[in-house]
Structure formats: C-alpha cells, structure tokens
C-alpha positions as CSV (number, residue, x, y, z in Angstrom):
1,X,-1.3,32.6,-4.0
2,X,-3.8,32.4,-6.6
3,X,-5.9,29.5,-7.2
4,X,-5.0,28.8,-10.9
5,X,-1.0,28.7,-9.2
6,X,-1.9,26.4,-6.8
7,X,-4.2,24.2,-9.4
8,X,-1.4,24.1,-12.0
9,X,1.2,23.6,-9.3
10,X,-0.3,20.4,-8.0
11,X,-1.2,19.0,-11.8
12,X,2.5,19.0,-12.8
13,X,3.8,17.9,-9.7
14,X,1.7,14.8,-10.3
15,X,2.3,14.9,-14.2
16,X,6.2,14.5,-13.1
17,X,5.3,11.8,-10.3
18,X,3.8,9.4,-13.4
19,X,6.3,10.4,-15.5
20,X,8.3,8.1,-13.6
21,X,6.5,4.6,-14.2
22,X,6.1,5.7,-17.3
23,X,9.3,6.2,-18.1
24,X,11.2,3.2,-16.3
25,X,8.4,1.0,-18.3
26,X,8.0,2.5,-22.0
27,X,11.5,4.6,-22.8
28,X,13.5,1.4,-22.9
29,X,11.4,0.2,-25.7
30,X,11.9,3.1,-27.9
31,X,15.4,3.2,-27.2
32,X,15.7,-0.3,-28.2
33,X,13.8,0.0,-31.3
34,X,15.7,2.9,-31.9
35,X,18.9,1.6,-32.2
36,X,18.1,-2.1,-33.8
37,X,15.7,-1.4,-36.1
38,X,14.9,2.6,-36.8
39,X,17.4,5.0,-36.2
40,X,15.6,7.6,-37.2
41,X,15.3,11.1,-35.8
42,X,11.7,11.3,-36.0
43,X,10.7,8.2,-34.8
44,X,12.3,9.2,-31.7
45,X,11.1,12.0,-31.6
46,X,7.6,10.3,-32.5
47,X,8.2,8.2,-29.6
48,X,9.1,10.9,-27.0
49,X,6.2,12.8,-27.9
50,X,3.5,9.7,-27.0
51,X,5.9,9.2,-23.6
52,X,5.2,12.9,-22.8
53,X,0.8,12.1,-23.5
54,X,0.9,8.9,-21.5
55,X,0.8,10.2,-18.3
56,X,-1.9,13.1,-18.6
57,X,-4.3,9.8,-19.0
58,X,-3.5,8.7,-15.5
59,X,-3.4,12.5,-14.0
60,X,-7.0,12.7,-15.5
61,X,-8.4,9.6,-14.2
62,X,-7.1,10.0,-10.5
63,X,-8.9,13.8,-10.6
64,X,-11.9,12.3,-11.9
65,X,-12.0,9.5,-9.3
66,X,-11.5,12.0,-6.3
67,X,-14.2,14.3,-7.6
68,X,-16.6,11.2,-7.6
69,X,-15.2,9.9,-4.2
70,X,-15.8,13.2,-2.8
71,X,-19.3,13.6,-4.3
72,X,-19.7,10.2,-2.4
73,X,-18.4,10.9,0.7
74,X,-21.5,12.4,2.5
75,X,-23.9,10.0,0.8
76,X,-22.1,6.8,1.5
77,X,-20.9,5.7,5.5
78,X,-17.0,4.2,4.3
79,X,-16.0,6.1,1.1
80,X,-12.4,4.6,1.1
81,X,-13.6,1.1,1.6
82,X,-15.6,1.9,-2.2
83,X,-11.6,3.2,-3.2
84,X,-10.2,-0.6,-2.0
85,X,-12.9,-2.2,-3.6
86,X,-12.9,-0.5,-6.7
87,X,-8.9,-0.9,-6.7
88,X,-9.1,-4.0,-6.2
89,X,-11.5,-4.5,-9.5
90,X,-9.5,-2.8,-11.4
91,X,-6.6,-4.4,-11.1
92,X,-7.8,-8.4,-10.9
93,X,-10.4,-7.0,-14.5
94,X,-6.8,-5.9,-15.6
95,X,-5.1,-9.5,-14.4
96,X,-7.5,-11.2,-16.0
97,X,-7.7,-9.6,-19.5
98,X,-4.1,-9.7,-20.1
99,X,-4.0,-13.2,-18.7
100,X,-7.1,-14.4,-21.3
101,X,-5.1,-12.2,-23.6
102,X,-1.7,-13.7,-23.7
103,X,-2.6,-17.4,-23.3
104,X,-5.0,-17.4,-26.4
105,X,-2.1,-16.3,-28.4
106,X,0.1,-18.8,-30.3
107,X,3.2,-17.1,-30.1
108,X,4.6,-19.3,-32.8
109,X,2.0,-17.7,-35.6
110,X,2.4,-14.5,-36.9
111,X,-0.8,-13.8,-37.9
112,X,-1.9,-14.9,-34.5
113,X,0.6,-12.0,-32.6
114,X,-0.4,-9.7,-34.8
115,X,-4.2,-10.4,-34.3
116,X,-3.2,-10.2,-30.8
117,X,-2.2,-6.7,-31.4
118,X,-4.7,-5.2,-33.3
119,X,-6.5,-5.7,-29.9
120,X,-4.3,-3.7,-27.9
121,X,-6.0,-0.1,-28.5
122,X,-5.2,2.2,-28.1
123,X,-1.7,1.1,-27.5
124,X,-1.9,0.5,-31.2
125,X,-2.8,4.1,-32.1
126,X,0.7,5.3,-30.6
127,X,2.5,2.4,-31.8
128,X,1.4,3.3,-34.9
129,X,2.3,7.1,-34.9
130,X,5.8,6.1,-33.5
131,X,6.3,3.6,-35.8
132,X,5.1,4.7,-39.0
133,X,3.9,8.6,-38.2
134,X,0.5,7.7,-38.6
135,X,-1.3,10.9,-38.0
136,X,-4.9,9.6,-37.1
137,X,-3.6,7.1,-34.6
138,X,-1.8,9.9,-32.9
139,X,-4.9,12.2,-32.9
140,X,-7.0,9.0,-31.1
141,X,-4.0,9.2,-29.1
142,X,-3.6,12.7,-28.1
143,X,-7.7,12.8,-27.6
144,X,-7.6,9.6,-25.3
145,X,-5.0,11.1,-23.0
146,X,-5.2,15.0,-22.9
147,X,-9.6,14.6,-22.9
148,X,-9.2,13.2,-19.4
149,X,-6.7,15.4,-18.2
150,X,-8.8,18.3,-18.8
151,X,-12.2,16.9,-17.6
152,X,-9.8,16.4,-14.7
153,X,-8.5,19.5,-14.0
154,X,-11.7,21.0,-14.4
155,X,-13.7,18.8,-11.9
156,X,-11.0,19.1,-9.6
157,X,-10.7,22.7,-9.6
158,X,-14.6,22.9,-8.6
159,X,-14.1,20.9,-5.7
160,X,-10.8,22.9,-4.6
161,X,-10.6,24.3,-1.1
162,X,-14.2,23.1,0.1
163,X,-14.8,21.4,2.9
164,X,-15.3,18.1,2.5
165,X,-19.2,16.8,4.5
166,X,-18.7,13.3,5.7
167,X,-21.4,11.1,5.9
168,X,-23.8,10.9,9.2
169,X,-25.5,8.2,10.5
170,X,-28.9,8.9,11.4
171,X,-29.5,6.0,14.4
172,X,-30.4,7.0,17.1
173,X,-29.8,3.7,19.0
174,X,-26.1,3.0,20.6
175,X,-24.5,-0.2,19.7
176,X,-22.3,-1.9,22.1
177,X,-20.5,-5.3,21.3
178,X,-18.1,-6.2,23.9
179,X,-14.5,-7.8,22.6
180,X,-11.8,-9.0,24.4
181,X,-8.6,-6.7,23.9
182,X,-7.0,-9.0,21.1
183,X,-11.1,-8.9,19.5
184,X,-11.0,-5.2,19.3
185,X,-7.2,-5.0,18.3
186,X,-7.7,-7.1,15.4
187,X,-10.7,-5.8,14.5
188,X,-9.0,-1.9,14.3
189,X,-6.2,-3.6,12.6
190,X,-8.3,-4.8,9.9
191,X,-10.7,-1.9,9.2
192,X,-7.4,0.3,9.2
193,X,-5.4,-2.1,6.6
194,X,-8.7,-2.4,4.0
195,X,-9.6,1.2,4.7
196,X,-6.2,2.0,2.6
197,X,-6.2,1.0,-0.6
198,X,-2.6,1.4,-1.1
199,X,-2.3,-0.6,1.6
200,X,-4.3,-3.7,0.1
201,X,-2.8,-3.4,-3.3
202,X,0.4,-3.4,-2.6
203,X,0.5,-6.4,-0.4
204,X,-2.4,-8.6,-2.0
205,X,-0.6,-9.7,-5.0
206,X,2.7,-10.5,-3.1
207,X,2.1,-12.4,0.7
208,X,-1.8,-12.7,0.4
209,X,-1.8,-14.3,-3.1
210,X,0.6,-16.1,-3.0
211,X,-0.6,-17.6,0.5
212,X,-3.9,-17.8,-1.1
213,X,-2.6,-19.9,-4.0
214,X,-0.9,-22.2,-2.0
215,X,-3.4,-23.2,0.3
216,X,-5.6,-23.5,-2.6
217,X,-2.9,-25.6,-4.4
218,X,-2.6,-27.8,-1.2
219,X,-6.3,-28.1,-0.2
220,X,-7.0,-29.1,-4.1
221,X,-4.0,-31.8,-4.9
222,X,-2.7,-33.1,-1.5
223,X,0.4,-31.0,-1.7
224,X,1.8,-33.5,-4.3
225,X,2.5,-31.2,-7.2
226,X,4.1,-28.3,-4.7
227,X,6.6,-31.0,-4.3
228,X,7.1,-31.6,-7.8
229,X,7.3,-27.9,-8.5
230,X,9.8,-27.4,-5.2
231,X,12.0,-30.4,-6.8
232,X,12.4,-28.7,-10.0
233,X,15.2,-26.8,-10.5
234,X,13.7,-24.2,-12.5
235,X,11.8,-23.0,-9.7
C-alpha cells in the first residue's frame, strides 16, 4: 500500500470521526433557521458547506499537536503528562472565556448581544456567509479551517512510519523508595489515570469538579447555602 493511500486513508477516517460532533452540535441550528426564518435553498446550502470546513480545523490541529508531541518525546522524560496538562489548559482557558463571555452580556439589550457577537470570530465569518452569502467571511472561513488541515497533513506525513526515540535518563544512580503495597498501588494508579489525557478530561468536569466545588462550597459557607440550594425545588 502506498504511503499517500494510507496518509489519505487515515485523514478522512478522522475527518468523518469529527464530523460527528460537529454535526450533532451545528446541523440542528441550520435546520432550525432554515425552516423559521430562511427557507432558502442557498442558505442551506451556504450552511452545509461551512458544516463540511468545520471539521478540517480540528483534523489539522490534532496532526499538528502529534508532530510537536513527537518532536518532544525524546527531549522531554513524560510527554503525555505535557498532553494532560495542555488539555487541561485548553479546556479551563476555553471555560473561562465563554464564562467572562456570557455573563458580561445583558441579554435583555440588543445592542449588548450583538456586541457580544461581533466577538465570536470567526464564528461570525461563517455566520455571515450562511446568513447573508457574504463572500469574504467565507474566504476567512475556508482559510482558518483548510490552512491547518494542510500544515497538518504535511507535518504528519513527515513523521509517518518512523520510529518514535523516547527520552533517556542519563543518571546513573538507582533510586529506591520503599512503599507499602497500597503506597505503590496508588501511586501506579495515579501516574496511569493523569498519564491519559482522555482519561482526566473526561472525568474532571463531572465527579472531580463537582467534588471539588462542593467541598469548596462547604469549607467556605458552613454548608448553609447547599441546604438552601438542596431545599429548592428547582434544583
């Protein structure tokens, strides 16, 4: 099998992977606009067209983040602990901009919302296009998403089939720290969960968050107002 085959092969097959996400999140929204408000041809078509771009961003950004990660991985001594780390940056940055975002708008002033959105680029370039078939927002567009996608492609296809060199220490001296058997359990336990950043994603937002939040809520107010918020019947 030739190497462009195999290269192409596993690009789609993770284009089609992010379609998903994608799709579950952003179709419904064109659909919706389509049949209350536009009902258009074109602004479907508009809107299938920037659905069919989004996920090339993401494709490009993952090939671009393994190249540097392998690049890293003789040079630094736990490469996927970097990955958690940087995961987990990424997404509290992410938290946290939306958050200052959102509650800075009054949702009761126009002008405020659409301030709001003029700050949303370039979600507002393909809003734009979709909306209104407004060319030079879907040329920012098409540049933000297919530009990484093929810086991608390229840097992964460099680092294709080679053998990845993994980082060496160079003491000399052995290290011995003796642990009971539940010490060194929970010690493997713990390098193995934060040496996967799927791992710590997934879970830190739902059990460790929330337990975080808790305790914080309780250490901070006497667990008075978790009583108040358990005896209303909203929550």
């Amino acid at each position: 099998i030739k190497k462009s085959t195999v290269i192409l092969s596993k690009s789609v097959s993770k284009y089609l992977f992010e379609t998903i996400p994608v799709a579950a999140f952003f179709l419904p929204f064109v659909v919706v606009y389509f049949v209350m408000v536009d009902h258009t041809v074109g602004m479907l078509l508009r809107g299938l067209f920037i659905f069919l771009l989004m996920p090339m961003f993401s494709v490009g950004i993952s090939y671009i983040l393994n190249f540097l990660m392998f690049k890293l991985s003789n040079r630094i001594a736990k490469p996927q602990m970097i990955t958690t780390v940087l995961s987990l940056v990424l997404l509290f940055g992410f938290m946290y901009l939306n958050f200052s975002l959102s509650s800075s708008v009054d949702m009761g002033s126009t002008d405020a919302v659409l301030s709001y959105y003029d700050k949303l680029k370039p979600s507002v370039w393909g809003a734009e296009f979709i909306v209104n078939g407004d060319i030079v927002g879907m040329v920012y567009f098409l540049l933000i998403a297919v530009l990484p996608f093929l810086l991608g492609v390229v840097l992964f296809t460099s680092i294709f089939g080679a053998n990845m060199r993994k980082w060496r220490s160079k003491n000399k001296t052995l290290t011995f720290t003796q642990r009971t058997p539940m010490q060194a359990l929970y010690r493997k336990e713990f390098k193995r969960y934060f040496g996967c950043s799927i791992y710590v994603v997934n879970t830190i937002i739902g059990p460790l968050f929330t337990i975080a939040i808790t305790v914080l809520l309780l250490i901070s107010t006497g667990g008075g107002e978790i009583n108040e918020m358990l005896n209303d019947p909203t929550i």
